[in-house]
N, C-alpha and C positions, 0 to 999 in steps of 0.2 A: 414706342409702345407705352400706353398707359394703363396701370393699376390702382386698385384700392386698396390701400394699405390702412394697417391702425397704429403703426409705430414708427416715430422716423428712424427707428434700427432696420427697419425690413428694405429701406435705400439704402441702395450704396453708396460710398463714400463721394463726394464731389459732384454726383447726380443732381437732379431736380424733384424739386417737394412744392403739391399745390395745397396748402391748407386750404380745408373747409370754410366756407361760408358759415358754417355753424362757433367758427372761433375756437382758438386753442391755446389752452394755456402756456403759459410763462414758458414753465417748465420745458415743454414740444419746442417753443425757440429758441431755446440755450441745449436742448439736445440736437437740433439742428446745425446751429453752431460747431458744436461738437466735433458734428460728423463733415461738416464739410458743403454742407446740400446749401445748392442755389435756393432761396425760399421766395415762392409767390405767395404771397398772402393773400389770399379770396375770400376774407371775413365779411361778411355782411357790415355796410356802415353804422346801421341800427344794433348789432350785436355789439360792437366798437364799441359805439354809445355805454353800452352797459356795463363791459367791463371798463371804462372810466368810471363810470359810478361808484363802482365795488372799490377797484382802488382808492378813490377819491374819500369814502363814507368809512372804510377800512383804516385809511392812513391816518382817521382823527379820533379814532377807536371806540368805532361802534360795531356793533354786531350786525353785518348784514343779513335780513330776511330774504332771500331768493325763491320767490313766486313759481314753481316750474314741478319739472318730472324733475325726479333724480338721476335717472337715466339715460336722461334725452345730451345727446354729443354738446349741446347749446349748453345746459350747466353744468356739465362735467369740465368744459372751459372757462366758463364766467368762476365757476368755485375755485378755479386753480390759479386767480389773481391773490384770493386771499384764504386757504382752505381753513387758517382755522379762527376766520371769523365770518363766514358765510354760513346760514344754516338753512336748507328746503325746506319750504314748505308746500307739500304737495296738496291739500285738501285743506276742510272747515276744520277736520277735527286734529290735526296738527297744528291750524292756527290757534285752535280753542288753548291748547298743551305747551305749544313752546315756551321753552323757559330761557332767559337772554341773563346775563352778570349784570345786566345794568339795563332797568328799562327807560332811563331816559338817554340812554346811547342809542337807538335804532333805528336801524335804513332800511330803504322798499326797493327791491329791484323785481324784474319779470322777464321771464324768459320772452323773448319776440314773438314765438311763433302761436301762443296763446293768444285768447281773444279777450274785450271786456268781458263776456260771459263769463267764460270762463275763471277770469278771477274775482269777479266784483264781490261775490260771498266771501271769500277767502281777504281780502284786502279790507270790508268792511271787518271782520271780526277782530284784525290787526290793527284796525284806528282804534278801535273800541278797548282794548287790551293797553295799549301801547300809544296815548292823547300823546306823545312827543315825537312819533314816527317822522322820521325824515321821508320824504319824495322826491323824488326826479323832478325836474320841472317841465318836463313833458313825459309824455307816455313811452312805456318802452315796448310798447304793444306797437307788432309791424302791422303798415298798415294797410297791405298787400292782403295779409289775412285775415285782418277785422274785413277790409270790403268783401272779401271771397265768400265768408258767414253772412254779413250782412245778402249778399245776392240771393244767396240759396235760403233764406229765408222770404223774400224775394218771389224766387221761383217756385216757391212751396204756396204760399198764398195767392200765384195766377193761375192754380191748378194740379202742378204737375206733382203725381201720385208717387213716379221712379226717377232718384235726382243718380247720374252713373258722377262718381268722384275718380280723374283722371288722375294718377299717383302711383309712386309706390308705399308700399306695405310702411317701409321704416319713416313714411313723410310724416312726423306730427299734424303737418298744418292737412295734410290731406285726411289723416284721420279723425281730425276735428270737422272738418267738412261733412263727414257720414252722421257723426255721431250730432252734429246740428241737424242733420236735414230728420233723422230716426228720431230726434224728439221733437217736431213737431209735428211726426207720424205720417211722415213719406218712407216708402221703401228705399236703400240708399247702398248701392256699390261700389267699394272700390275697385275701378281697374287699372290695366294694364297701358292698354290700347285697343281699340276697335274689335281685335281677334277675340277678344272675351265676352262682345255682344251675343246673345243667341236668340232666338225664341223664346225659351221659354222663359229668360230672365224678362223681355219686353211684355210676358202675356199677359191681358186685362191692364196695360197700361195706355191710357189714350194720350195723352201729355206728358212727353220726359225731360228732364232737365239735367243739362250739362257742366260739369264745371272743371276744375283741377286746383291740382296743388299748385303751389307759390313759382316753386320752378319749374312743372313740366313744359317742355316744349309744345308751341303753337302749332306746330304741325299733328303733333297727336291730338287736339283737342279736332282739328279742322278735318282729320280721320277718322275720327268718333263721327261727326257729326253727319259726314259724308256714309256712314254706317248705315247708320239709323237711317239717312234717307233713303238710301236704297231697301230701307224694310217697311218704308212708308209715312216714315217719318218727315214727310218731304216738303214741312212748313214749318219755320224758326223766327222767334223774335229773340233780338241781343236785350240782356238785362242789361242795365249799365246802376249803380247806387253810387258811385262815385268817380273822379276825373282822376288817373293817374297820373301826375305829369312829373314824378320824381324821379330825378336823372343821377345816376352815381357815377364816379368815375371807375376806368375801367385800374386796375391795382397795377403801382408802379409798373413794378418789372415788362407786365404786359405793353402799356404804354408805350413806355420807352422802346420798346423794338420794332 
């Protein structure tokens, strides 16, 4: 049987613990340790990426700026590489204000599940403040959810009025998906699964468009779609704005068995 837990106290001693894809600090794997627990690590490679960054821009003492919610499970780990020189920055008007010990000390990091949109306001105000800002040398922006933005923009200019966003509630990148498709003034839900289609959410929509979050499973999208055609929706064209072909491996432990 498996659970969701927020603490590796709530396993028991010598069990098994699947760290999030979202990344978890230091700290969660010396209390791991601790306790005993088998640990799979299922960090996204791209989160990886970042906390090396942090460490990396951390260990030759600078302040790193993290581009993100403060909230979001994604920096609550990437901050716990180095909590007391990483600072969020969530918005324009927190870049406008932050104040650093040293402004020619500073690093850029970004939560992954953000898009360029998303931060380009914020990271220009930060060059502009801070001409000695360190970068990554690629982006730490996944790119699973810039194309996902990029489609529904996409599908919003071949027409379609209702983009349904397939996800859950707590998915960042799924509720970036809505709140893209809402500003360039499509009606835009997220759901569940198919069960949450109805009438009246489809009414006065001739063209709707489909998408999901980063992880939902392909069978709910392929239920969605099978939805809607039985409500008449019973002609689909594939967006495609980009080739996927990034392959990761699957995390030791897994492998190995």
């Amino acid at each position: 049987m498996t659970r969701k837990i927020q603490t590796p106290d709530e396993v028991p001693e010598g069990e098994t613990i699947i760290l999030s894809a979202h990344g978890s600090a230091p700290e969660v794997f010396r209390r791991c340790a601790e306790r005993g627990l088998r640990v799979i690590d299922a960090t996204c490679p791209l989160v990886s990426k970042v906390h090396a960054e942090v460490r990396r821009y951390a260990g030759r003492g600078a302040t790193v700026l993290l581009v993100g919610h403060i909230d979001h499970d994604e920096v609550i780990g990437t901050r716990g590489e180095a909590p007391e020189r990483v600072v969020v920055v969530e918005d324009v008007e927190q870049a406008r204000t932050v104040a650093v010990p040293d402004p020619d000390r500073v690093a850029l990091t970004t939560q992954t599940t953000l898009s360029l949109d998303d931060t380009a306001a914020i990271v220009a105000v930060l060059r502009e403040r801070f001409p000695a800002l360190i970068e990554p040398a690629s982006s730490d922006i996944c790119y699973a959810t810039q194309n996902r933005q990029d489609a529904v923009k996409e599908i919003v200019s071949m027409g379609a009025s209702l983009i349904l966003v397939i996800g859950s509630p707590t998915s960042s990148n799924a509720q970036r998906l809505v709140e893209v498709a809402q500003a360039l003034g499509a009606d835009a839900r997220l759901i569940d699964d198919e069960n949450a289609i109805d009438e009246a959410m489809l009414d006065g929509h001739e063209i709707v468009g489909v998408t999901a979050g980063a992880s939902t499973p392909e069978e709910l999208v392929q239920a969605v779609i099978s939805r809607l055609a039985d409500k008449g929706y019973d002609e689909h064209d594939e967006v495609t704005v980009a080739r996927e072909d990034v392959h990761f491996r699957l995390p030791r432990q897994v492998a190995a068995r």
